[in-house]
C-alpha positions as CSV (number, residue, x, y, z in Angstrom):
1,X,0.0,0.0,0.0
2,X,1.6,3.4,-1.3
3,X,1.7,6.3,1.1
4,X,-1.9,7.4,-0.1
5,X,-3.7,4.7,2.0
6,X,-2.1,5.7,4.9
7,X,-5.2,7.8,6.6
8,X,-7.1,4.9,6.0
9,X,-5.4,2.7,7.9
10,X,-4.5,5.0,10.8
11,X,-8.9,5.5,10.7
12,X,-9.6,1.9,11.0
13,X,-6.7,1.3,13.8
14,X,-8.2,4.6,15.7
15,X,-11.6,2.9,15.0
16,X,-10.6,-0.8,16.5
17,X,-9.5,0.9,19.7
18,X,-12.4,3.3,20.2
19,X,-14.4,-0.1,19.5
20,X,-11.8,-2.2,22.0
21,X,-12.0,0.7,24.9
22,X,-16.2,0.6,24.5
23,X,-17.0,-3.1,25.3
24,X,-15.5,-3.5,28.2
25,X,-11.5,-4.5,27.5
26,X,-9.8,-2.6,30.1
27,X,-8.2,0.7,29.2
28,X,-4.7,1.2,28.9
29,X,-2.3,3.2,31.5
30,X,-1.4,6.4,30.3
31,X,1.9,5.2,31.0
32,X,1.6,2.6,28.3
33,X,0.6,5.0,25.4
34,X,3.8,5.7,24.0
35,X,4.9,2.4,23.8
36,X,1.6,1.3,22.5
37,X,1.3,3.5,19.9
38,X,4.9,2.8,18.5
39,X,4.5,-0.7,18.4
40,X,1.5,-0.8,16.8
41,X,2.6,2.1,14.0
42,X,6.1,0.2,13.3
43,X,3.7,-3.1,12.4
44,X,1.5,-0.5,10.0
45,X,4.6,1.2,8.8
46,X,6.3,-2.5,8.3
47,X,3.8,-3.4,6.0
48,X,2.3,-0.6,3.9
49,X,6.2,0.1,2.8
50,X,7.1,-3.1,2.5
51,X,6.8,-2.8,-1.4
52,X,9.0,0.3,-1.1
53,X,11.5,-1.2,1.4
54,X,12.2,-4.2,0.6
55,X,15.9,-4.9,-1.1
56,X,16.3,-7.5,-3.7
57,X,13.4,-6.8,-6.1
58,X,12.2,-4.4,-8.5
59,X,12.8,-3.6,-11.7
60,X,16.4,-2.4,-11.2
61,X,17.4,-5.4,-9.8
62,X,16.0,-7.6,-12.7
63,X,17.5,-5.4,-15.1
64,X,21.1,-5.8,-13.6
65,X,20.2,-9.6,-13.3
66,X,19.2,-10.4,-16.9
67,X,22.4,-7.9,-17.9
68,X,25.0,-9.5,-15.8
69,X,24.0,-13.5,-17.8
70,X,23.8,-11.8,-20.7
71,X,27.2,-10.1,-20.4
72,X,28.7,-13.6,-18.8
73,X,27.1,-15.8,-21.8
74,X,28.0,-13.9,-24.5
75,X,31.5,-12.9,-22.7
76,X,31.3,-9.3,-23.7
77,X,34.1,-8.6,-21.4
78,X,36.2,-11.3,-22.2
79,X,38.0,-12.0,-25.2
80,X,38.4,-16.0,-26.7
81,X,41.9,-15.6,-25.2
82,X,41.2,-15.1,-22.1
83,X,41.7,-11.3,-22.2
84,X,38.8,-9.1,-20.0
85,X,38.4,-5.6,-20.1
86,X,35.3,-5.0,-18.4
87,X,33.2,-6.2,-15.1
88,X,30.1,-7.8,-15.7
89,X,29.0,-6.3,-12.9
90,X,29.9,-2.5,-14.0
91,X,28.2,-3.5,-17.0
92,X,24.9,-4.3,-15.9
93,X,24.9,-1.3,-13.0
94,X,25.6,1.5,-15.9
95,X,23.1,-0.6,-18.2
96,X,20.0,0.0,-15.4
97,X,21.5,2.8,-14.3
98,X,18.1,4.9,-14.5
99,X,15.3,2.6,-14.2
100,X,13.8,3.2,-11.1
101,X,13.7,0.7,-8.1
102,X,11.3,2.1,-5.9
103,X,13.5,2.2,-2.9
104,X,13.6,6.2,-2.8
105,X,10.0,5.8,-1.9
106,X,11.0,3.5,1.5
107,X,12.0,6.6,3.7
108,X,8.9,8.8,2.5
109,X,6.4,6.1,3.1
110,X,7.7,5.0,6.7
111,X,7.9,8.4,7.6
112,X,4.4,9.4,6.6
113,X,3.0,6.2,8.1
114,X,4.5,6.7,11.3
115,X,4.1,10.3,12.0
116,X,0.2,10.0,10.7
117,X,0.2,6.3,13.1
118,X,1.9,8.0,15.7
119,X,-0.4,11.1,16.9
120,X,-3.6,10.0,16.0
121,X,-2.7,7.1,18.2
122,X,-1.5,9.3,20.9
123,X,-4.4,11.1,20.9
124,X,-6.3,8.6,21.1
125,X,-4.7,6.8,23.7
126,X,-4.3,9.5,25.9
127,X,-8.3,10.4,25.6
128,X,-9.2,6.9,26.8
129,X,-6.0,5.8,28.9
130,X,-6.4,5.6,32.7
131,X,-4.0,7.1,35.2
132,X,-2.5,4.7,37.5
133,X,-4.3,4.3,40.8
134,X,-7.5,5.0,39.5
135,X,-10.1,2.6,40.6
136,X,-12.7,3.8,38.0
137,X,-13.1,2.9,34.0
């Protein structure tokens, strides 16, 4: 889930604990809201970026994949001698050089998610937490 889908998710989450607080599961300690909230906004933030995040995939990395066997199969770097004047590797990195891998996105996203997560959960949690000692709610 891109970025965009962020306030939805942060709406249902807000919604699932006004619904949790309202039929009778205990409230949390105030104390606990800060920790709450970042546990449960890393989790959201781990998987709407996960498409942005995660290493090893995309289209850049296929690119430099199918370039690198190509070089190494048709030994453009390497003569019938024995002779190389290249790197495979240097090959296929300046070959997919500008495709796009999505991974600029990663930092964006995670931050969007968590500051959007974060204080709507705060608030939340600190409208419906209970102080400590308190017998009531």
């Amino acid at each position: 889930m891109a970025a965009g889908g962020a306030p939805l998710l942060v709406a249902v989450v807000v919604f699932s604990m006004l619904i949790t607080s309202s039929v009778g599961v205990p409230r949390p300690l105030c104390s606990e809201c800060e920790t709450q909230c970042r546990t449960n906004c890393t989790a959201q933030v781990e998987t709407s970026c996960r498409g942005y995040c995660t290493s090893g995939g995309g289209p850049r990395s296929g690119c430099r994949r199918s370039v690198f066997e190509d070089c190494n199969v048709k030994g453009t770097c390497c003569s019938s001698n024995g002779t190389c004047t290249c790197d495979c590797n240097t090959v296929a990195e300046r070959a997919c050089m500008t495709i796009s891998d999505g991974t600029l996105q990663c930092e964006p996203c995670q931050r969007s998610i968590y500051n959007q997560c974060g204080s709507t959960c705060r608030n939340d949690c600190n409208n419906n937490c209970k102080k400590k000692g308190c017998r009531h709610a």
